[in-house]
N, C-alpha and C positions, 0 to 999 in steps of 0.2 A: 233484128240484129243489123248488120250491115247490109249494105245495098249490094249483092253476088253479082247484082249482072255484070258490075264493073269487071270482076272476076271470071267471066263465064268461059273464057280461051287461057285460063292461066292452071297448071296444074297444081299448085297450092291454096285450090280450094277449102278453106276453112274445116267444115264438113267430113272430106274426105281424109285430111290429115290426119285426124283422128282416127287409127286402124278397125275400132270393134264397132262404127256405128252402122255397117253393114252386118257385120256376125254377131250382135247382143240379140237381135230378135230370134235367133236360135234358142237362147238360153235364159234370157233373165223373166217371160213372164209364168216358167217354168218351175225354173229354179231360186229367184230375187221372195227372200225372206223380210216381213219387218222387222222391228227389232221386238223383242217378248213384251209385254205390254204390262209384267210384273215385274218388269225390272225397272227403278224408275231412276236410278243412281246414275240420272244425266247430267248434271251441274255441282258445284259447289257455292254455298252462299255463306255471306259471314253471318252470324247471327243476330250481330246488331242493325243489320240492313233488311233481316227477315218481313220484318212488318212492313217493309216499302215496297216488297216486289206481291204479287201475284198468280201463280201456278195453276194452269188443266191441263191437264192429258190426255190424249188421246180423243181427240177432238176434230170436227168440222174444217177443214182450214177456212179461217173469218175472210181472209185478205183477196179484196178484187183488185181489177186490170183499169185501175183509174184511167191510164196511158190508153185503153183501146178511144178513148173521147176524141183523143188529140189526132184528128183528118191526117196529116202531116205525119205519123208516127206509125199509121195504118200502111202505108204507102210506102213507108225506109222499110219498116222490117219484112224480113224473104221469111217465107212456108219451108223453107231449108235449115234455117237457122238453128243453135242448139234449145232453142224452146221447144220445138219437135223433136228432134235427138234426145231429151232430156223425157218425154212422153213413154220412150219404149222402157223404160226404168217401170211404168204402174201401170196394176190391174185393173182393173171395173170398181174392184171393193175399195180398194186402199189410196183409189187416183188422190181422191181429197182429203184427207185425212193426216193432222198432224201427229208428233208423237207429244211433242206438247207445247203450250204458250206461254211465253214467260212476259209479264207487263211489270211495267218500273210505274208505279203509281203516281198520276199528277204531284208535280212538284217537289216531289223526291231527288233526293241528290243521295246516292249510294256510295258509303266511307271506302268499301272496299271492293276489287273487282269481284266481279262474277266468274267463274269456272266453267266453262260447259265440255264434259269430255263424253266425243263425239264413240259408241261401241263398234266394231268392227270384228265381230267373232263370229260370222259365218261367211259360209264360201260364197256367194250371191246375198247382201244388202243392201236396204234400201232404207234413207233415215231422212224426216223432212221434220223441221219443227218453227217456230213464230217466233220474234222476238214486236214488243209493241211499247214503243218510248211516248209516253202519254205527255201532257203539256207540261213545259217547265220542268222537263226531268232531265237528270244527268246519271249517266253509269260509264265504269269500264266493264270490257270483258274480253277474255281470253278463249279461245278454243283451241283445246288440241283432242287430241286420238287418245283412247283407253293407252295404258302402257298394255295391260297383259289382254295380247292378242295371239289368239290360239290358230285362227287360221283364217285366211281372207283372199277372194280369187277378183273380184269386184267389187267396189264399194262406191254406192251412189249416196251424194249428203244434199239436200235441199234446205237454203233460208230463205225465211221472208220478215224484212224489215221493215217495220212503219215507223217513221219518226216525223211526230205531231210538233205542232205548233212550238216554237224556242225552246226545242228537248236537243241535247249534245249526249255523242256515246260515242266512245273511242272502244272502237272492236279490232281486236287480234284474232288472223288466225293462221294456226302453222300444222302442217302435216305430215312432218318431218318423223311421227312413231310411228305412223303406218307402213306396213310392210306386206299390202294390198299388190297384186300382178299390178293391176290397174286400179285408179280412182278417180272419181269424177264429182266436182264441187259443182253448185249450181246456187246461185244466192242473186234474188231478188230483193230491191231496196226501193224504199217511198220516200221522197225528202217535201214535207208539207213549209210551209212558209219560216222562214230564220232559224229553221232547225240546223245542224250542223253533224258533220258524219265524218269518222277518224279513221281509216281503213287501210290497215296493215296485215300483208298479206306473206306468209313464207313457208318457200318449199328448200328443206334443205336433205341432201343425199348423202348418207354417211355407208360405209361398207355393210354393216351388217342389214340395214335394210334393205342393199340390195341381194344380198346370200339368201335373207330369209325367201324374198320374194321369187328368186330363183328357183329357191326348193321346192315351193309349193307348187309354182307351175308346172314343175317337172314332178312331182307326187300326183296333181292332178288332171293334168294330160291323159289322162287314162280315161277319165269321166266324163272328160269336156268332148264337145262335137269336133271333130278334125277342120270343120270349118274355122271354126274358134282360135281353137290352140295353134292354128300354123298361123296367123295373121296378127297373136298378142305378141307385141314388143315387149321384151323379159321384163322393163319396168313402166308403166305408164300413167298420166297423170292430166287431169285437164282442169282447167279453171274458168268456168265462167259469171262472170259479173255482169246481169244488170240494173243500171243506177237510174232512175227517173227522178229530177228535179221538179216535183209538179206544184210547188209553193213560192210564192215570190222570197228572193233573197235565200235562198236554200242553198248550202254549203258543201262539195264533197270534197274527200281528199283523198286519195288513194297512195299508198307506197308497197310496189311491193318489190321481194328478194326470190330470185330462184336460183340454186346452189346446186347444182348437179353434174354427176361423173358417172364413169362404167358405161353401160349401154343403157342410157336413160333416154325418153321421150317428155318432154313436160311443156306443155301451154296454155297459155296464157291468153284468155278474151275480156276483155273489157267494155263496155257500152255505156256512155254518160249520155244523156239524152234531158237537155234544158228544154222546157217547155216552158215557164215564166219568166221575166224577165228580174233585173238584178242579181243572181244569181253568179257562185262561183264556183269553180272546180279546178282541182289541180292531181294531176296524175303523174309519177314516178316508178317508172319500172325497171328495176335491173338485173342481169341475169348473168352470172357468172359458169363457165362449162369447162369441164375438164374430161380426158381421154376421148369417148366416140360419143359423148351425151349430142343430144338433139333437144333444140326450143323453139318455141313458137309464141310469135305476140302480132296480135291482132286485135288493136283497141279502136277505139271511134268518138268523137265529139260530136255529138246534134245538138245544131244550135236553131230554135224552128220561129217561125215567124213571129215579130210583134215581143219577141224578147231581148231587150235594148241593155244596154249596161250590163250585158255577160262579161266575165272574164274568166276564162280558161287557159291551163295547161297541159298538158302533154308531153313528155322526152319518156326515149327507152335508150338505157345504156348497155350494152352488151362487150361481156369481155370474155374474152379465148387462151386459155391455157395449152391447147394445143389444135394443132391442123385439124385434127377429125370428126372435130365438133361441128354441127350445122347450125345455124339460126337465120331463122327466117323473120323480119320485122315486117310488122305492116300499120304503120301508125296512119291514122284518115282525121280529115277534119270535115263536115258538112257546117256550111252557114248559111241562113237563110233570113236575115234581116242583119242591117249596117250598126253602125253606132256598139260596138261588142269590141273587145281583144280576147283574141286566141291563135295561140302558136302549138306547134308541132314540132317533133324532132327524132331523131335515130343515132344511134351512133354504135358502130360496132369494130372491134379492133383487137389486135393480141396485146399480150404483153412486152416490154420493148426492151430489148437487151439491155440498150443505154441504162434503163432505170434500176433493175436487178443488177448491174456493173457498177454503179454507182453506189448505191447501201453497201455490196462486199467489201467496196475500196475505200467504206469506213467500217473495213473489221465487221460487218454481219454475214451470216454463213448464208448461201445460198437459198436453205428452207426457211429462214429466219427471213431472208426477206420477200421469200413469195407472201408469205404469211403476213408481212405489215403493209405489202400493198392489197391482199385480199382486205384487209379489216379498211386502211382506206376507201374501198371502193363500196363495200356497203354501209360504211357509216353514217350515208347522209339516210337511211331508209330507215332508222329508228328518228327521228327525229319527232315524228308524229306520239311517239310511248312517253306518257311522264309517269307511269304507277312505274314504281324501281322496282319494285316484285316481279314487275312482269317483265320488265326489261332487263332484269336479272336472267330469269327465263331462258329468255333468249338470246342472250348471249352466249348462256352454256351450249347453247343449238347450235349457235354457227361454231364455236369451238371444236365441235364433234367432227363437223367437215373435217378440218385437217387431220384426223385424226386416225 
């Protein structure tokens, strides 16, 4: 991940911010379930796209650390990072093991997206699974959370993507049904030569997911180690991304939305890491917070030697609905060979009376126009979605916000 030492006298250590990766080794190689191995109603496929995909289960995980080759990439990433944090999640039996592989078959272009609903029905999970975009293939795909979730104290989800030689997938994914104390994403990506990668990302908080999550913690407080329980924040949430360009001209794009209120914790890590040269990326993060919610973004561009003709992006937008919200931004660039463009950016600020004075003093009511500058400020983060199905979706998601 990032280079910590720059961080090593700052108290918002990456790492640390996250409250349970000191107290999960109490719990999770005790209590962390897979998911049942007869249950396999993890995706939705359309039927006419059947014969283009590929399906096992419960399987070997295939996918190596191409990136350990790259001298340069051995050197950036710290023994701290959440690759290790991410390690206390598995046992001896289950370290490697998917729940299953889903392949888009050479040269396949799939009419309709893919479905993948992510289960979360016990108090300690653990769910890791493949996705493999073979040559010349195109898919969408959407992820979200089971709706009917009966109880959930932890939930750990692992991907691994390989996207081959001139394959394009536009993946979604939102977490917004879960109603987990805590959750924790961890998703690993391969970009092989002209391949291209759509990656939209959304965490949105609406009331009842926080009541739910409240209850549980407090029903299971009982069970949990007092280590445990007195150090989980009633809602918590962490996301980490990393992205390896290891094909010349390899494409990412990342947008994401984080939409949170109440007493929430949610962040956000990102890692683009170019190692060929031609290659581009562009990264959009923005994060909207309301009453005492807390965020955190922590992204990084590596750009490593002998890779000429990069261009990269970066901005994180942050906006505050009220004083008691914290955000922490930490946007980084590493460059290590000339001839490249890439820019960085932050930007964090309230709401401005002027603007909410102005829509009333054309006749809109107060809530009316919080609500049309909420929708302006995350509009530009669908921009990456063309399936209307799914961007249908998600719009009903952020609707729920205000709601």
């Amino acid at each position: 991940m990032v280079d910590l030492n720059l961080l090593k006298d700052s108290k918002q250590l990456p790492w640390k911010s996250f409250s349970l990766h000191s107290s999960l080794k109490d719990v999770c190689l005790k209590n962390f379930k897979t998911i049942d191995k007869k249950d396999k109603e993890f995706f939705k496929i359309h039927l006419s796209d059947k014969c283009k995909v590929e399906i096992k289960y419960n399987i070997s995980n295939p996918f190596t650390k191409p990136e350990e080759s790259f001298t340069e990439l051995k050197k950036l990433r710290s023994k701290k990072d959440f690759a290790s944090f991410n390690n206390i999640f598995d046992d001896k039996q289950q370290k490697s093991e998917l729940c299953f592989l889903l392949s888009v078959k050479e040269g396949q272009k799939l009419s309709h997206p893919i479905y993948i609903n992510l289960p979360a029905t016990q108090e300690y999970q653990n769910f890791k699974y493949g996705i493999d975009m073979q040559k010349n293939s195109f898919a969408n795909i959407y992820e979200t959370y089971q709706k009917n979730i009966k109880k959930a104290c932890i939930h750990n989800v692992n991907s691994f993507i390989s996207m081959q030689e001139n394959s394009c997938l536009k993946f979604v994914s939102e977490n917004s049904k879960i109603s987990a104390v805590t959750s924790t994403r961890h998703m690993y990506n391969y970009l092989h030569k002209n391949s291209q990668f759509y990656l939209n990302y959304y965490s949105v908080e609406n009331l009842s997911n926080y009541d739910n999550a409240k209850n549980k913690l407090e029903a299971q407080s009982s069970s949990v180690p007092d280590s445990v329980s007195d150090s989980v924040p009633e809602i918590s949430s962490l996301y980490n991304v990393h992205t390896f360009l290891i094909g010349e001209a390899a494409n990412f794009f990342e947008q994401a939305l984080i939409l949170a209120k109440n007493k929430t914790n949610r962040q956000h890590y990102s890692n683009i890491y170019h190692l060929k040269p031609y290659g581009q990326s562009s990264q959009l993060h923005k994060t909207m917070l309301d009453d005492s919610a807390k965020s955190i973004f922590n992204a990084l561009i590596f750009i490593g030697s002998n890779c000429h003709k990069v261009n990269s992006h970066q901005l994180n937008n942050n906006l505050s609905f009220s004083k008691k919200t914290k955000i922490i931004s930490q946007p980084q660039l590493q460059v290590k060979t000339d001839d490249v463009k890439a820019t960085h950016g932050s930007t964090t600020g309230q709401v401005q009376a002027e603007e909410l004075y102005y829509l009333q003093s054309r006749g809109i009511s107060f809530a009316k126009s919080k609500q049309l500058l909420k929708q302006a400020f995350v509009k530009e983060t669908q921009d990456n979605i063309t399936n209307l199905i799914i961007k249908k979706d998600i719009n009903n998601i952020l609707k729920g916000y205000d709601e």
